[in-house]
Short mmCIF file of the C-alpha atoms (twelve columns), coordinates in Angstrom:
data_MODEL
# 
_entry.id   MODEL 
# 
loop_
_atom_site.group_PDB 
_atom_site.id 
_atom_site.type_symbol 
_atom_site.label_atom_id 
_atom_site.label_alt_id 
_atom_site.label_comp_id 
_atom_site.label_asym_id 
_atom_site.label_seq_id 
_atom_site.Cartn_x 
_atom_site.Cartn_y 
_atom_site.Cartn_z 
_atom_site.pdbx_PDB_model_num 
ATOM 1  C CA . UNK A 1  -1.993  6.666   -10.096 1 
ATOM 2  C CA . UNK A 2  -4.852  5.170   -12.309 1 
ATOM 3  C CA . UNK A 3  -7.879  5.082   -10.112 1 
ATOM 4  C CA . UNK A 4  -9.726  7.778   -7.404  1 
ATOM 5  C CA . UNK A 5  -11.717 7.015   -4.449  1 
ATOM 6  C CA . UNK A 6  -14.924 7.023   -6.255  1 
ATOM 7  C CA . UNK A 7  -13.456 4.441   -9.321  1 
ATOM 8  C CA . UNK A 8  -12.986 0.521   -7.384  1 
ATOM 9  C CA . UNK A 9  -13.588 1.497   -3.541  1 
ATOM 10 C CA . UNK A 10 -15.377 -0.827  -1.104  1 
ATOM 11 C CA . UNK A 11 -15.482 1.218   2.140   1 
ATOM 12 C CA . UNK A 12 -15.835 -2.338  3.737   1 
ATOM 13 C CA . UNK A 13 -12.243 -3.718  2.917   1 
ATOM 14 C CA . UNK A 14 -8.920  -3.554  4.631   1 
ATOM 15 C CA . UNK A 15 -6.817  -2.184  7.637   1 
ATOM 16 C CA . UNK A 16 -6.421  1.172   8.006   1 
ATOM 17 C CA . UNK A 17 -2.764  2.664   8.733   1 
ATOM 18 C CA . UNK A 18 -0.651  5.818   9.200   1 
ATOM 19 C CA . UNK A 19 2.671   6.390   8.708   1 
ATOM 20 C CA . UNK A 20 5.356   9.444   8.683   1 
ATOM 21 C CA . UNK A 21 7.654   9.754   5.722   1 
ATOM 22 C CA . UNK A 22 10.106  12.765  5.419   1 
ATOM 23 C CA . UNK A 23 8.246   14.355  7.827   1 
ATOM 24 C CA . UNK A 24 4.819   14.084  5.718   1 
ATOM 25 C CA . UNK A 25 1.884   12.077  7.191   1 
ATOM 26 C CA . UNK A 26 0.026   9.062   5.164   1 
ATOM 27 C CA . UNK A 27 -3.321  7.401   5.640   1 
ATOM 28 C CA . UNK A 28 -2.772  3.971   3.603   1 
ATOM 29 C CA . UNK A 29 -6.256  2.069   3.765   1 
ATOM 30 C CA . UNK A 30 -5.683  -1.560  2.352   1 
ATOM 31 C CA . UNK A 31 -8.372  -2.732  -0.693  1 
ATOM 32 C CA . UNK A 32 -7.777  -6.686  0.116   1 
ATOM 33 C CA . UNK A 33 -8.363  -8.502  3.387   1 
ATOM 34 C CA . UNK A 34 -6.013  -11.398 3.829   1 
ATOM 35 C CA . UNK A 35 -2.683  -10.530 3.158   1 
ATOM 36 C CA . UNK A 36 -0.374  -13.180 2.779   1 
ATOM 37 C CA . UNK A 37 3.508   -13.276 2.816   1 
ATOM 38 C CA . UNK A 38 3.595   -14.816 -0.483  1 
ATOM 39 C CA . UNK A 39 1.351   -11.917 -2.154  1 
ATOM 40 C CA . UNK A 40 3.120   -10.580 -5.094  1 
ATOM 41 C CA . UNK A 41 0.958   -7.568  -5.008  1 
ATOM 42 C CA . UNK A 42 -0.995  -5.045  -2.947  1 
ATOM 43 C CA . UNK A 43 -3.936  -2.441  -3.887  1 
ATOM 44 C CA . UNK A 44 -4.284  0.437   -1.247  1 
ATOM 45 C CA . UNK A 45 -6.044  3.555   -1.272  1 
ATOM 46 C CA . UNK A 46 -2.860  6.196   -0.342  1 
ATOM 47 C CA . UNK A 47 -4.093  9.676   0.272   1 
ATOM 48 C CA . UNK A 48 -7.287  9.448   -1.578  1 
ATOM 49 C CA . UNK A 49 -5.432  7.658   -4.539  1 
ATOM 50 C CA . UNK A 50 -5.691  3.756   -5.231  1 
ATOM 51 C CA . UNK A 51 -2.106  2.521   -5.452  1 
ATOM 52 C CA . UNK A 52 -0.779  -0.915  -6.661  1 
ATOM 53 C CA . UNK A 53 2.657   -2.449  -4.337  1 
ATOM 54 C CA . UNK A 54 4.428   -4.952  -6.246  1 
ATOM 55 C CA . UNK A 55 6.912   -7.128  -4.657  1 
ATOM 56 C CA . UNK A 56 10.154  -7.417  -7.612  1 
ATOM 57 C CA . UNK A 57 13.424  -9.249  -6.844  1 
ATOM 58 C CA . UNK A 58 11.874  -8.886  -2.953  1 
ATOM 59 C CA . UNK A 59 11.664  -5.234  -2.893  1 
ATOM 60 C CA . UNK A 60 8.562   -3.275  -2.678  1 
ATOM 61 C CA . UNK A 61 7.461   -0.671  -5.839  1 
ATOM 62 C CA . UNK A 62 5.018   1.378   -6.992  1 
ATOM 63 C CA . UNK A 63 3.163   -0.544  -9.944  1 
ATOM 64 C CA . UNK A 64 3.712   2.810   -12.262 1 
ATOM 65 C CA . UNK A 65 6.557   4.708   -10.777 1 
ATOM 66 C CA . UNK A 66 9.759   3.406   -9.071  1 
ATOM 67 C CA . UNK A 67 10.641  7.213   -8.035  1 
ATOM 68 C CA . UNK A 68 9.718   6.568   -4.411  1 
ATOM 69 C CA . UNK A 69 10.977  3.022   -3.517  1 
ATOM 70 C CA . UNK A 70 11.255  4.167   -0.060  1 
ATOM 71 C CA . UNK A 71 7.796   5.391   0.808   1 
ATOM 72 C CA . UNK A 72 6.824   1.684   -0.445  1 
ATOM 73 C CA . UNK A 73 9.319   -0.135  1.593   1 
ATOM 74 C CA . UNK A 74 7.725   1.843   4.435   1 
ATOM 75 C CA . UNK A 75 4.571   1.222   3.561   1 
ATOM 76 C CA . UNK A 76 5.071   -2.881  3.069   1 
ATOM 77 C CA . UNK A 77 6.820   -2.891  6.460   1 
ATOM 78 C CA . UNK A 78 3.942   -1.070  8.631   1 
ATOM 79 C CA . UNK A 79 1.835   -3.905  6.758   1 
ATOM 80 C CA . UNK A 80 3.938   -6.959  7.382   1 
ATOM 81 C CA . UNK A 81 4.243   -5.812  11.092  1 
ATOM 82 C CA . UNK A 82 0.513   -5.523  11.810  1 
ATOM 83 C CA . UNK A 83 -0.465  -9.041  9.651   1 
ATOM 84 C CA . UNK A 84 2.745   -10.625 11.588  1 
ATOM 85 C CA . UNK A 85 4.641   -11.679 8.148   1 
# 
């Protein structure tokens, strides 16, 4: 969690999605347009705070915390569904 809204935030960019995890709901705003299947890694703005996925041994983390592999797995799949990868 390096960066707030304020910090690297171009109201402009990105998809907007929700998602429920253990019963708790997320607004996940994408920072890039273009997503690609062979991106490596993903900035989002999650609840307020910009977030970097990174794609390792093709799972889905948390640049600076692996604690929560699953809310990034989530996250990664309501992205590949919408982009179609």
């Amino acid at each position: 969690m390096e960066d707030t809204i304020g910090s690297s935030f171009d109201s402009t960019a990105g998809q907007i999605f929700r998602i429920t995890y253990k019963n708790r709901d997320f607004q996940i705003r994408l920072l890039k347009r273009g997503i690609s299947k062979d991106d490596t890694q993903v900035d989002l703005l999650l609840d307020g705070v910009i977030q970097k996925l990174v794609n390792r041994d093709k799972a889905w983390f948390f640049e600076n915390s692996d604690a929560d592999q699953e809310l990034a797995k989530d996250i990664w799949r309501a992205i590949s569904l919408r982009y179609r990868l």
